[in-house]
N, CA, C and O atoms as a GROMACS GRO file, in nm:
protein
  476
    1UNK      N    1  -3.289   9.392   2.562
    1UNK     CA    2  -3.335   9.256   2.587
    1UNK      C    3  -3.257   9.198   2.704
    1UNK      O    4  -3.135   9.204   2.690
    2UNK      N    5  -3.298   9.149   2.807
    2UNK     CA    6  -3.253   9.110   2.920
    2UNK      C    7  -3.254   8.955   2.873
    2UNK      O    8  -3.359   8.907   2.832
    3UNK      N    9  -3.140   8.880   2.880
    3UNK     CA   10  -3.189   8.750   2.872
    3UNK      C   11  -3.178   8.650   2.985
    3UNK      O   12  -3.110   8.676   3.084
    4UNK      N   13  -3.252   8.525   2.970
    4UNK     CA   14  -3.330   8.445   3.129
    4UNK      C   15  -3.152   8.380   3.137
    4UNK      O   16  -3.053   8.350   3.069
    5UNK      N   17  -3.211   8.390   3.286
    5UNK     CA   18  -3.087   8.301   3.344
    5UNK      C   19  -3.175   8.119   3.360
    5UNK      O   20  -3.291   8.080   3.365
    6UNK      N   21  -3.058   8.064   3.362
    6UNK     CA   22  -3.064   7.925   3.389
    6UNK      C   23  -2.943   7.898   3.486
    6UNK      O   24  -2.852   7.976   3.514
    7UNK      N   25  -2.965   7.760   3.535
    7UNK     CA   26  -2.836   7.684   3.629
    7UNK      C   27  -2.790   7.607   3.549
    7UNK      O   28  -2.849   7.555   3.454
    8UNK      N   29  -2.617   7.587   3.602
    8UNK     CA   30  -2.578   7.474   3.626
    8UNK      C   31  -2.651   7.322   3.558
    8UNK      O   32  -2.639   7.259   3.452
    9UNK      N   33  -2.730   7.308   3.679
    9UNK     CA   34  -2.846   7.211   3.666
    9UNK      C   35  -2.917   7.190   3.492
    9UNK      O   36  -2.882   7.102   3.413
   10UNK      N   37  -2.994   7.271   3.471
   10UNK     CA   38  -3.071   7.305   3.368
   10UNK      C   39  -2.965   7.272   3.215
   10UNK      O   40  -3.007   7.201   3.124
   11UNK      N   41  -2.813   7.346   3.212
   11UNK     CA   42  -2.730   7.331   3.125
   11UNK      C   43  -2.702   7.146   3.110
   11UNK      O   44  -2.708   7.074   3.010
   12UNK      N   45  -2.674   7.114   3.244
   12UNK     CA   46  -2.613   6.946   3.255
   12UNK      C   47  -2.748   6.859   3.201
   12UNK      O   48  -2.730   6.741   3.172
   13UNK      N   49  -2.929   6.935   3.184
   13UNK     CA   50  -2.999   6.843   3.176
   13UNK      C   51  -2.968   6.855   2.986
   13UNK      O   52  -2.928   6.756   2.925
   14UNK      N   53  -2.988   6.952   2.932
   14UNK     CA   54  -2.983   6.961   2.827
   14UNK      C   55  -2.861   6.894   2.734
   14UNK      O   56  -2.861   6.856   2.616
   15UNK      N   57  -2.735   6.894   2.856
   15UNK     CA   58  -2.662   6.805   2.761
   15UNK      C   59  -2.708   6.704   2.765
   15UNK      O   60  -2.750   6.653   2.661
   16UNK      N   61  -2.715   6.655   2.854
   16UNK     CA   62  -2.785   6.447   2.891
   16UNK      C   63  -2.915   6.456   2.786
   16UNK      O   64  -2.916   6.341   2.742
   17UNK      N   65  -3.015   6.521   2.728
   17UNK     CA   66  -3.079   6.519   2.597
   17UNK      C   67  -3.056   6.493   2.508
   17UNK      O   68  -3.125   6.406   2.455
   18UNK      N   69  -2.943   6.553   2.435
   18UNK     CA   70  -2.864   6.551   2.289
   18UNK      C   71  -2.850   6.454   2.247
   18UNK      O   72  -2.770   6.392   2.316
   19UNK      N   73  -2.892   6.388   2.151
   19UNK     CA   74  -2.843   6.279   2.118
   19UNK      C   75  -2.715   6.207   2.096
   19UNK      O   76  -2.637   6.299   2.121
   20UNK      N   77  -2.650   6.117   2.070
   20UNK     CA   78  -2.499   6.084   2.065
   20UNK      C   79  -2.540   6.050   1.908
   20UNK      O   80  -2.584   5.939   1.878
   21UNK      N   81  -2.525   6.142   1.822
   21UNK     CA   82  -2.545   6.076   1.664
   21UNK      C   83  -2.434   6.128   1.616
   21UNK      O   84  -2.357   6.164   1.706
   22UNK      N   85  -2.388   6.149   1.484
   22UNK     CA   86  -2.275   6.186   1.373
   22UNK      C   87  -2.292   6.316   1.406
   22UNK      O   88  -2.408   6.355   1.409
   23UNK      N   89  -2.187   6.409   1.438
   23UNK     CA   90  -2.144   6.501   1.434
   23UNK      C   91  -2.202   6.625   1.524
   23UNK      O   92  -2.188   6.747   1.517
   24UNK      N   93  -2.279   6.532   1.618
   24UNK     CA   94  -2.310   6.621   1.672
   24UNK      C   95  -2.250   6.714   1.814
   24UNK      O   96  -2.225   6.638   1.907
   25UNK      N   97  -2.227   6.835   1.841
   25UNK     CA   98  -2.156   6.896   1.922
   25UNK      C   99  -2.220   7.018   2.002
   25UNK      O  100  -2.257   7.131   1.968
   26UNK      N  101  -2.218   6.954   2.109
   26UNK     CA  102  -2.246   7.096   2.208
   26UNK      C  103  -2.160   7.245   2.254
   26UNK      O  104  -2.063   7.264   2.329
   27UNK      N  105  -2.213   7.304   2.201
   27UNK     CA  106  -2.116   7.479   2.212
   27UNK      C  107  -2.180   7.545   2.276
   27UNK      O  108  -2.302   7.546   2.259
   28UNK      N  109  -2.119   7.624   2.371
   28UNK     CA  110  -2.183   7.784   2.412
   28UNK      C  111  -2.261   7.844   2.275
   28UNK      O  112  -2.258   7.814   2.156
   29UNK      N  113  -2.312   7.916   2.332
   29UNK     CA  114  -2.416   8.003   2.271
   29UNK      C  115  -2.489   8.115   2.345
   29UNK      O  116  -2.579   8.100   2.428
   30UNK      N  117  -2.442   8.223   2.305
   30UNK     CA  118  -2.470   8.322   2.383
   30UNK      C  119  -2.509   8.296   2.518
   30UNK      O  120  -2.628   8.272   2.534
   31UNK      N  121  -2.435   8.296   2.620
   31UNK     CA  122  -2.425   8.212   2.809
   31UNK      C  123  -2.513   8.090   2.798
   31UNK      O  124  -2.551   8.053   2.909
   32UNK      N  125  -2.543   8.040   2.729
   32UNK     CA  126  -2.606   7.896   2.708
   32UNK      C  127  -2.544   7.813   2.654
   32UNK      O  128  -2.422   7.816   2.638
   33UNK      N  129  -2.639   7.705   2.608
   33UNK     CA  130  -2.567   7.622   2.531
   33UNK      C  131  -2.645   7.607   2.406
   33UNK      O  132  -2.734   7.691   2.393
   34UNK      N  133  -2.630   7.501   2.289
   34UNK     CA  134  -2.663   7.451   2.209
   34UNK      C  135  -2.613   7.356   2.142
   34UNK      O  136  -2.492   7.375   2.132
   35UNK      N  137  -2.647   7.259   2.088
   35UNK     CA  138  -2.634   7.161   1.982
   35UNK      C  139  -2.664   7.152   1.843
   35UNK      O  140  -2.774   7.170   1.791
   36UNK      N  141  -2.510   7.110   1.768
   36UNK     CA  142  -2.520   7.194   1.645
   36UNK      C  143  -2.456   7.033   1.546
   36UNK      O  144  -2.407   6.930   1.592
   37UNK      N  145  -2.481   7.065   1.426
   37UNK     CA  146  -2.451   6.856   1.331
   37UNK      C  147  -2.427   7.019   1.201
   37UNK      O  148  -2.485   7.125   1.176
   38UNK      N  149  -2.310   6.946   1.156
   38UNK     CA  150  -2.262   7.058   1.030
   38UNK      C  151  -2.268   7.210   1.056
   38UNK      O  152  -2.296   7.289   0.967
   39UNK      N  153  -2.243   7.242   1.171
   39UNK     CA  154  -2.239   7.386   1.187
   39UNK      C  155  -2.344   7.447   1.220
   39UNK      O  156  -2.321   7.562   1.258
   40UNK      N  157  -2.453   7.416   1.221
   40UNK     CA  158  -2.602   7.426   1.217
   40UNK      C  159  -2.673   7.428   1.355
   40UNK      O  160  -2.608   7.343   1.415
   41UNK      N  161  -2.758   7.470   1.433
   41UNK     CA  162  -2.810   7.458   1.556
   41UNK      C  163  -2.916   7.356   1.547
   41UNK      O  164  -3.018   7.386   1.484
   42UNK      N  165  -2.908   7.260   1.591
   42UNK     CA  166  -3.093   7.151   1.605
   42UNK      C  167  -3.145   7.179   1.705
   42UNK      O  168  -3.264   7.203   1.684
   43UNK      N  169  -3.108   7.192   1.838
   43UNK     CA  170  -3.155   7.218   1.999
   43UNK      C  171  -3.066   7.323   2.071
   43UNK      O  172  -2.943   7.324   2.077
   44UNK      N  173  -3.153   7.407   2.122
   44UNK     CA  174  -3.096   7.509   2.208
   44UNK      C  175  -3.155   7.568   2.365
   44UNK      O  176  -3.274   7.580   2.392
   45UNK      N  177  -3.076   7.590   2.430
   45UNK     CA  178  -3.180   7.592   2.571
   45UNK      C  179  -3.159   7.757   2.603
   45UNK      O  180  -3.050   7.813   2.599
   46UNK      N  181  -3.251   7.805   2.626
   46UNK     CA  182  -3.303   7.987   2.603
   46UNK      C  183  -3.358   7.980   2.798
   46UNK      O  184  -3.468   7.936   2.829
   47UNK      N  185  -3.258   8.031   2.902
   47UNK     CA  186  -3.349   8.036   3.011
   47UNK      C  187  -3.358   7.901   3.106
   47UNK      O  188  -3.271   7.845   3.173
   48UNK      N  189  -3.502   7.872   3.086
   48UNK     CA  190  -3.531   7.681   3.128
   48UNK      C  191  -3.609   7.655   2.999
   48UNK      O  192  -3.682   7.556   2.996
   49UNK      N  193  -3.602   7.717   2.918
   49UNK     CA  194  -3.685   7.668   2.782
   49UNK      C  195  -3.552   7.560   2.710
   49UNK      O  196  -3.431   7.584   2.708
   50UNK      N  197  -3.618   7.452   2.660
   50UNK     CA  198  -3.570   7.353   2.535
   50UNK      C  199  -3.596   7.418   2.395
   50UNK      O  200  -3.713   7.391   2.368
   51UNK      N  201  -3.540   7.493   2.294
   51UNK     CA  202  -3.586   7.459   2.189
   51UNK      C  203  -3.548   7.376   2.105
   51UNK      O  204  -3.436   7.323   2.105
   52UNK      N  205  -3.642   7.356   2.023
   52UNK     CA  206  -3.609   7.289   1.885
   52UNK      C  207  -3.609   7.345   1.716
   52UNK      O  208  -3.703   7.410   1.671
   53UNK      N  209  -3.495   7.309   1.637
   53UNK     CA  210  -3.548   7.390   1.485
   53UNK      C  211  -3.632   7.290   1.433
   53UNK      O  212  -3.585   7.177   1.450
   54UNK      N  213  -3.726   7.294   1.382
   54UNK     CA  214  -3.769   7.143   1.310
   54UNK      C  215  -3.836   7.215   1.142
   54UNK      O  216  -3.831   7.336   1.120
   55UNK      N  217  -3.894   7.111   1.040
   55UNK     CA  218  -3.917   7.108   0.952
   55UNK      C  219  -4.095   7.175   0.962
   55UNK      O  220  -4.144   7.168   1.075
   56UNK      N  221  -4.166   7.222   0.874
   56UNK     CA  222  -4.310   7.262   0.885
   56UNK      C  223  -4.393   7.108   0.956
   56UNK      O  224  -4.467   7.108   1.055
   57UNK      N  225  -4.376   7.053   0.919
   57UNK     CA  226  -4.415   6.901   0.979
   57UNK      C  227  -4.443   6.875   1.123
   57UNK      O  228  -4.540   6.850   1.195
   58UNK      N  229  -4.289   6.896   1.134
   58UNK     CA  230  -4.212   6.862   1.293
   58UNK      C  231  -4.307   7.014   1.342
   58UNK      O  232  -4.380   6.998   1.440
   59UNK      N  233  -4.308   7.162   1.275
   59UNK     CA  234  -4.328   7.255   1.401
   59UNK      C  235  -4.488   7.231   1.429
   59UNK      O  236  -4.540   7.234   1.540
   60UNK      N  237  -4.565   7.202   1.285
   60UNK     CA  238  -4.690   7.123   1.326
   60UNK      C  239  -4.716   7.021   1.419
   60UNK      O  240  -4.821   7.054   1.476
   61UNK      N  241  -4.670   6.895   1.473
   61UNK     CA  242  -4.662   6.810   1.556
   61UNK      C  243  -4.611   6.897   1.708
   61UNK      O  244  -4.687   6.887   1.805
   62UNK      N  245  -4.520   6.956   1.719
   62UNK     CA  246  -4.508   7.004   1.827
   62UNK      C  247  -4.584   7.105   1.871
   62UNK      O  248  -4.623   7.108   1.988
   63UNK      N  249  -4.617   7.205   1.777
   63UNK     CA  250  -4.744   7.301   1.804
   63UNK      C  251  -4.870   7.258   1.857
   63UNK      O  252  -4.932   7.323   1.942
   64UNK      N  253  -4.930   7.087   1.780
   64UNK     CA  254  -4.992   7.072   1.847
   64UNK      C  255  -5.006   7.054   2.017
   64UNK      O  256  -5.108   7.061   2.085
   65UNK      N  257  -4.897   7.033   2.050
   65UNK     CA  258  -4.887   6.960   2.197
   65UNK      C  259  -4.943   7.080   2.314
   65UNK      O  260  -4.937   7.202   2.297
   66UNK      N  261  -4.979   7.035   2.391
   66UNK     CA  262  -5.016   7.254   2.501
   66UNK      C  263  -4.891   7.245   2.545
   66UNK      O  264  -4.810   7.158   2.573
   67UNK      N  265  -4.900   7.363   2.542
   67UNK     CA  266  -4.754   7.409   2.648
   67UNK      C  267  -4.622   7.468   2.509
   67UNK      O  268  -4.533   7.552   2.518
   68UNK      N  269  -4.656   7.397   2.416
   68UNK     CA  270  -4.538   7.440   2.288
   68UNK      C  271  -4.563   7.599   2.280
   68UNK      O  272  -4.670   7.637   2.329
   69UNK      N  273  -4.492   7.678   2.235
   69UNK     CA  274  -4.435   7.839   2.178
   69UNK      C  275  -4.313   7.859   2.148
   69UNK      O  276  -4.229   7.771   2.163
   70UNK      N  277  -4.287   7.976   2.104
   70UNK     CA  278  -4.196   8.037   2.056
   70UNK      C  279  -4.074   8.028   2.153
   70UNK      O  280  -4.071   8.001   2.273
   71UNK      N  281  -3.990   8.053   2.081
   71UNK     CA  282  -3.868   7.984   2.124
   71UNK      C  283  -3.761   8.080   2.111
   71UNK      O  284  -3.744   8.103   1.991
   72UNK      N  285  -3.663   8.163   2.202
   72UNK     CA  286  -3.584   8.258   2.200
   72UNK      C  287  -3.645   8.391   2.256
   72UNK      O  288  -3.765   8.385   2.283
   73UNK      N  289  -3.588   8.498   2.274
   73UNK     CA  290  -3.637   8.635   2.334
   73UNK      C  291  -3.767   8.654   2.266
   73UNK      O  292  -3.780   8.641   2.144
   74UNK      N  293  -3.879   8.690   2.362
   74UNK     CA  294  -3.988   8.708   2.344
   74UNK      C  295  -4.024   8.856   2.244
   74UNK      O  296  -4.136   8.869   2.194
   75UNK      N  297  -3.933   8.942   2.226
   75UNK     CA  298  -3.934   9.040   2.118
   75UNK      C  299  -3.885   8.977   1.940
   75UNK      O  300  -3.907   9.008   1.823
   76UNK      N  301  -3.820   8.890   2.005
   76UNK     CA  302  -3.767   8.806   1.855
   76UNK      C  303  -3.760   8.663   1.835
   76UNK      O  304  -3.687   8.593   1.766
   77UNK      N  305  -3.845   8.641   1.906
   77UNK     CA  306  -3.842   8.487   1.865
   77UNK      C  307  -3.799   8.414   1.742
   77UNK      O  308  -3.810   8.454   1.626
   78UNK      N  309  -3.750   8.306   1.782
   78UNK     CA  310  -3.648   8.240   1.642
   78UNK      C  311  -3.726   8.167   1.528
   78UNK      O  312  -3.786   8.062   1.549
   79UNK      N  313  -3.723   8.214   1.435
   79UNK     CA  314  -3.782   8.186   1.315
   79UNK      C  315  -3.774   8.000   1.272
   79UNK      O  316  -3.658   7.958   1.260
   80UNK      N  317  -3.849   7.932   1.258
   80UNK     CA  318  -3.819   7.806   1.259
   80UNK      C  319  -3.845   7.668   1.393
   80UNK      O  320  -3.868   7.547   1.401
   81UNK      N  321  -3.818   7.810   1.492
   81UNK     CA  322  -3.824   7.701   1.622
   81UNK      C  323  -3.895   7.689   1.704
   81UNK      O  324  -3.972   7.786   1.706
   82UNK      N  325  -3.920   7.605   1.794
   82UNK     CA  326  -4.044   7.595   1.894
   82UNK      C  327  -3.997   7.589   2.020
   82UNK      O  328  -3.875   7.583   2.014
   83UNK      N  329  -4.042   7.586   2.156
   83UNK     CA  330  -4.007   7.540   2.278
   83UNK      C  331  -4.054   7.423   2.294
   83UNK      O  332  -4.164   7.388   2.251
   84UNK      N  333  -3.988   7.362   2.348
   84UNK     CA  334  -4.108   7.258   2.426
   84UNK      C  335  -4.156   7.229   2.504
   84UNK      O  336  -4.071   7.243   2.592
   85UNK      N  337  -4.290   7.173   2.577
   85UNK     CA  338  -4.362   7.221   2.651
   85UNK      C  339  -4.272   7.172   2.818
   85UNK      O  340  -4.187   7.084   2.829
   86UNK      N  341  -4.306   7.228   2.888
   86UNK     CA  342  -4.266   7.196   3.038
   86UNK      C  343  -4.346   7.074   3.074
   86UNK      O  344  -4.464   7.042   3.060
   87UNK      N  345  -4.225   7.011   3.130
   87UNK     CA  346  -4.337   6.880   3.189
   87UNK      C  347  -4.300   6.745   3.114
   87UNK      O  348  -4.327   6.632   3.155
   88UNK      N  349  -4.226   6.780   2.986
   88UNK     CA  350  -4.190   6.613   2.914
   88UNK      C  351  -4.110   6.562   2.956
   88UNK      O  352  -4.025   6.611   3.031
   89UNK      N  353  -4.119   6.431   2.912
   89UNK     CA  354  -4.034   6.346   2.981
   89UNK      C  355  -3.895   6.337   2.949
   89UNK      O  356  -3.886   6.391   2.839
   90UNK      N  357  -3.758   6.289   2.992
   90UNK     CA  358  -3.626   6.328   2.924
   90UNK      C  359  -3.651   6.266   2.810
   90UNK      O  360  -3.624   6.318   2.701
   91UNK      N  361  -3.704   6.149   2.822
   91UNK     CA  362  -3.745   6.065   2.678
   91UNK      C  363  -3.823   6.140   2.575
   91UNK      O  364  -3.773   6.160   2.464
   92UNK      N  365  -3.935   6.182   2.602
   92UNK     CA  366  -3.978   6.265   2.506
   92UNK      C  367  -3.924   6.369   2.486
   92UNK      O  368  -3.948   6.416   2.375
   93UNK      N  369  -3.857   6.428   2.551
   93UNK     CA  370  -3.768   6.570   2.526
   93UNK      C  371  -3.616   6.531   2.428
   93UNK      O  372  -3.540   6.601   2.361
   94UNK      N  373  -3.620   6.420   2.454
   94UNK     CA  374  -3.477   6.363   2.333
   94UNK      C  375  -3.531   6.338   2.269
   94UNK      O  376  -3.468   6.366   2.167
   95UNK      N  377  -3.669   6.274   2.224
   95UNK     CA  378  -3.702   6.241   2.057
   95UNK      C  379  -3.725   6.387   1.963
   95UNK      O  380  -3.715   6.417   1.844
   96UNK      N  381  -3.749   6.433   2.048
   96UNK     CA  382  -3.764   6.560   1.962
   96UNK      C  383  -3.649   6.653   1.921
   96UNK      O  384  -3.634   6.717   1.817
   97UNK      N  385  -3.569   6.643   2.031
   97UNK     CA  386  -3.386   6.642   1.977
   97UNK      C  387  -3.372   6.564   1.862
   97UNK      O  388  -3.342   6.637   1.768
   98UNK      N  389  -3.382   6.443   1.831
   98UNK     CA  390  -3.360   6.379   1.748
   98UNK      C  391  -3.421   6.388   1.649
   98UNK      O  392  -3.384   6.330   1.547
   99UNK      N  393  -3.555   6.481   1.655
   99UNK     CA  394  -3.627   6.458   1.486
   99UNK      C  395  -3.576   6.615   1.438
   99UNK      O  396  -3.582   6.654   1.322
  100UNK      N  397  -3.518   6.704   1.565
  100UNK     CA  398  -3.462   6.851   1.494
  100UNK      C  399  -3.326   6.762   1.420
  100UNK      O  400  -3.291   6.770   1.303
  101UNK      N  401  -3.260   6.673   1.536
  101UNK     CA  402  -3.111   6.680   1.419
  101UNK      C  403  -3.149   6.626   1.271
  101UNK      O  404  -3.100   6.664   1.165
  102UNK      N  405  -3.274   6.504   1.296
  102UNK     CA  406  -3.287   6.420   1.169
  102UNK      C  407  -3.340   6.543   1.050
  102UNK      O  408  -3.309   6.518   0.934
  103UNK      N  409  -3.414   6.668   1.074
  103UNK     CA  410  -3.391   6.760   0.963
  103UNK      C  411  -3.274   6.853   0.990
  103UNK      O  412  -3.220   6.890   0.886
  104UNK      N  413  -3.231   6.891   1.081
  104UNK     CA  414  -3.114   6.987   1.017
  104UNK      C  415  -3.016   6.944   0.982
  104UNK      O  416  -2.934   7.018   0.927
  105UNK      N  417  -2.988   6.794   1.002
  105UNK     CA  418  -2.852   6.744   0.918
  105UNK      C  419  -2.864   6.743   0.748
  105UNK      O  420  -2.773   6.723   0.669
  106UNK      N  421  -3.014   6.773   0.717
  106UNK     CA  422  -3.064   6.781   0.594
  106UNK      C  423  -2.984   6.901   0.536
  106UNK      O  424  -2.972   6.896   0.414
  107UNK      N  425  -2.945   6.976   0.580
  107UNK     CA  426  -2.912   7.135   0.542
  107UNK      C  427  -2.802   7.152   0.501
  107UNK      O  428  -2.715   7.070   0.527
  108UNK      N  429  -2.784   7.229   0.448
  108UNK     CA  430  -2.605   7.240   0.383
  108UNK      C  431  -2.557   7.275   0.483
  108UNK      O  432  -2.622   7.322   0.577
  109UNK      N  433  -2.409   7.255   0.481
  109UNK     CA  434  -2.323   7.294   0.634
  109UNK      C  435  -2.290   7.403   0.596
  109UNK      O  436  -2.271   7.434   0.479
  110UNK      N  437  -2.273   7.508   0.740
  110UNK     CA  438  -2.256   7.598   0.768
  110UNK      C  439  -2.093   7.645   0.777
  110UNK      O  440  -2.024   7.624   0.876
  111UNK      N  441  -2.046   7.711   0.659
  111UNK     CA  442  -1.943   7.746   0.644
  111UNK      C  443  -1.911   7.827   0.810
  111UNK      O  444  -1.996   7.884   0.879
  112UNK      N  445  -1.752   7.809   0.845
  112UNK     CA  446  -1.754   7.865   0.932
  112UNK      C  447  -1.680   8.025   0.948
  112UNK      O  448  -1.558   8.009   0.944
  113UNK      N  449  -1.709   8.137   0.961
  113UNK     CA  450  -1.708   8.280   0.930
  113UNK      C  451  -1.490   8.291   0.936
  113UNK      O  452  -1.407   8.252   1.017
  114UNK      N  453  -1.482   8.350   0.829
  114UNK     CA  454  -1.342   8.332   0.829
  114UNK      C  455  -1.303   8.473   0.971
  114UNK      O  456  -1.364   8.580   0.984
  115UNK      N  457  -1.169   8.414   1.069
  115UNK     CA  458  -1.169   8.485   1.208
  115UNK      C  459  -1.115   8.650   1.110
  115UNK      O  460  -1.068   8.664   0.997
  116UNK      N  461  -1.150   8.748   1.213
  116UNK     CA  462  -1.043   8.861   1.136
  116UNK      C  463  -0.925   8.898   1.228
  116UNK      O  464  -0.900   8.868   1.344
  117UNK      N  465  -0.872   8.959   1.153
  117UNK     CA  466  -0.724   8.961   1.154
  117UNK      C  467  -0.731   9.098   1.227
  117UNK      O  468  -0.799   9.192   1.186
  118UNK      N  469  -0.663   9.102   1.327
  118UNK     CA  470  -0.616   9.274   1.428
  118UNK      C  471  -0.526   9.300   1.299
  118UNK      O  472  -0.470   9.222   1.221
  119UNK      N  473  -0.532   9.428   1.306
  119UNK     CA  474  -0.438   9.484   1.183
  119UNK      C  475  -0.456   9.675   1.184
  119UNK      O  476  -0.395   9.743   1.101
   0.00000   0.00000   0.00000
């Protein structure tokens, strides 16, 4: 799997998206980035793709829109998530940030993997 490059640029738009809510934090993620509330991923940028995790609801509403698909390497796309379409506005591209965090803060937090020990 070769994965897409992005800029600079593209990384700085996705932070300016994220919402400023409770706990939320931007981390690397495999040479990208993502945004994560309890350990959890809500928005992730794959390439120049936005995704989002959302609820059956949320992936219905965004599915409807043209331009929405699958979201992550095109051999494995991420179970749960959508892209969003090219072309929205930063405004509309943050509400939808905001309705992934408003369900994944729903989720139990994500214990974090205990480090191992050289030995």
């Amino acid at each position: 799997m070769q994965m897409p490059t992005h800029t600079e640029e593209d990384k700085a738009r996705f932070r300016a998206l994220v919402p400023l809510l409770d706990g939320v934090a931007v981390k690397p993620m495999f040479g990208s980035v993502g945004a994560f509330v309890n350990g959890n991923m809500f928005a992730g940028l794959f390439g120049t793709d936005l995704g989002v995790k959302l609820d059956e609801p949320g992936r219905a509403a965004l599915q409807a829109l043209p331009g929405s698909g699958p979201f992550g390497p095109a051999e494995r796309p991420m179970g749960g998530w959508l892209a969003l379409p090219e072309g929205l506005s930063d405004e509309e591209a943050t509400a939808w940030f905001e309705r992934a965090y408003a369900y994944v803060v729903t989720l139990p937090p994500k214990e974090p993997k205990p480090r191992r020990t050289k030995g």
